[in-house]
C-alpha positions as a Python dict, from the first residue, in 0.01 Angstrom:
ca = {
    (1, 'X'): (0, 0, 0),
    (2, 'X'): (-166, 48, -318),
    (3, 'X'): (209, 9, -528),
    (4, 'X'): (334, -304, -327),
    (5, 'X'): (407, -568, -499),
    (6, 'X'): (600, -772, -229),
    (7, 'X'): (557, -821, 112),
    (8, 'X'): (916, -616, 204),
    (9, 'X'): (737, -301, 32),
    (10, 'X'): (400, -395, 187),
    (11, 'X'): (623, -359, 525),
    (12, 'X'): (781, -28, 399),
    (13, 'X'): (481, 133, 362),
    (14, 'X'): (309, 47, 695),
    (15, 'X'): (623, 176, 855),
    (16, 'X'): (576, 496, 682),
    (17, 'X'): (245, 546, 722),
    (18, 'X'): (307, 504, 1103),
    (19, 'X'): (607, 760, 1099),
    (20, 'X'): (342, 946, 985),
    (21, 'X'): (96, 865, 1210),
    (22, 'X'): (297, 963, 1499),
    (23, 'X'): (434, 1239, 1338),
    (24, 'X'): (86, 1338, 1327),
    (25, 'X'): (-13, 1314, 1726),
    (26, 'X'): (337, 1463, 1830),
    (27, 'X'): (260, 1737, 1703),
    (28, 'X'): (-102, 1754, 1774),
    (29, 'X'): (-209, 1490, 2077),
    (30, 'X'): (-528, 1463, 1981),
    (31, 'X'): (-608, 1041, 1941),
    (32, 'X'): (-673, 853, 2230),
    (33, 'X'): (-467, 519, 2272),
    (34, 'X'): (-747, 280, 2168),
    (35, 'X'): (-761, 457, 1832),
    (36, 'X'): (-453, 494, 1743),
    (37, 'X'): (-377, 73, 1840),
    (38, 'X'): (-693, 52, 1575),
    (39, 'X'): (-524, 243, 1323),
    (40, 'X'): (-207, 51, 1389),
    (41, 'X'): (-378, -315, 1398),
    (42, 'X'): (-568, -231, 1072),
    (43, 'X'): (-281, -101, 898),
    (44, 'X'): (-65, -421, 987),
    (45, 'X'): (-430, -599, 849),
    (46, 'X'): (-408, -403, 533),
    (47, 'X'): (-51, -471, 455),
    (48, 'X'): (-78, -825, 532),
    (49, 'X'): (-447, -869, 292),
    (50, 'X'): (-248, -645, 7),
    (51, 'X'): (23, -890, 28),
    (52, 'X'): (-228, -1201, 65),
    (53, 'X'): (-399, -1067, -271),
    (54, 'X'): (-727, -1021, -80),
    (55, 'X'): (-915, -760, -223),
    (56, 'X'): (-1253, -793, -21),
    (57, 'X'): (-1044, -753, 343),
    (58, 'X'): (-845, -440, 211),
    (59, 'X'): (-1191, -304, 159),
    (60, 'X'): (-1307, -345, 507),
    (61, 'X'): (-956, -251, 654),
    (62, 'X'): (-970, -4, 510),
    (63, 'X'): (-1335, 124, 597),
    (64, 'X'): (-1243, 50, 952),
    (65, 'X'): (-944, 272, 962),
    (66, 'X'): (-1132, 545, 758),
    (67, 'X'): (-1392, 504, 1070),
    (68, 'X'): (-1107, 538, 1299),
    (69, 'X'): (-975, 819, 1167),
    (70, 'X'): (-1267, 986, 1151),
    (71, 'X'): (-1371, 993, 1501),
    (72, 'X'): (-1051, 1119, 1589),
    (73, 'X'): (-1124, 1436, 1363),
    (74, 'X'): (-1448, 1488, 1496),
    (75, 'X'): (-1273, 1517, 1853),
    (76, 'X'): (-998, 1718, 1738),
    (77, 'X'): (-913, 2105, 1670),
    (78, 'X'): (-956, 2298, 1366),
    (79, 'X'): (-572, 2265, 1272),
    (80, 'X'): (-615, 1859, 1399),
    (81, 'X'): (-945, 1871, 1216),
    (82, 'X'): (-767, 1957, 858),
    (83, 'X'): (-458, 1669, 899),
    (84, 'X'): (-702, 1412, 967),
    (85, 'X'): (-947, 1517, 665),
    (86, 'X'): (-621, 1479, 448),
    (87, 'X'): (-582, 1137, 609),
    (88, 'X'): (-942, 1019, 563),
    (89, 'X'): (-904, 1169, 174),
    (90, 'X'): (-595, 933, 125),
    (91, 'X'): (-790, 629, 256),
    (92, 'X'): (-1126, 728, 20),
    (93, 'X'): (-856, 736, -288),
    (94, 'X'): (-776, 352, -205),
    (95, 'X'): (-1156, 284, -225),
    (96, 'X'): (-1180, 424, -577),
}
């Protein structure tokens, strides 16, 4: 999100962070199904504000999906544990 400059790469990038996403709990299982529609809702949020030029609602997007995400680690395994610390380390780069 942080490179779009239209709303078609905005949209490229949400899908791809959901590939990822599910990617992610195939091959663990670890998020419940009210966390992962967060994640998805906020993302869809964050693509939409980037695209809007809304600087302020990225912000809280994304400090709700880095709240999200985070409660999923502290449920999950070690090896869950370490994919979703990468995740939360992306989001915490966008907030720099």
């Amino acid at each position: 999100f942080h490179d779009a400059e239209s709303d078609e790469d905005a949209q490229e990038a949400l899908a791809d962070v959901n590939e990822q996403l599910d990617d992610l709990g195939n091959k663990l299982a670890l998020y419940t199904a009210e966390d992962r529609a967060d994640i998805q809702n906020n993302l869809a949020d964050l693509a939409e504000h980037r695209v809007q030029g809304q600087p302020n609602l990225m912000y809280q997007d994304l400090s709700v999906l880095e709240r999200s995400a985070d409660n999923l680690r502290e449920d999950a395994n070690e090896t869950a544990r370490a994919a979703w610390d990468g995740v939360l380390q992306g989001l915490s780069e966008c907030t720099l």
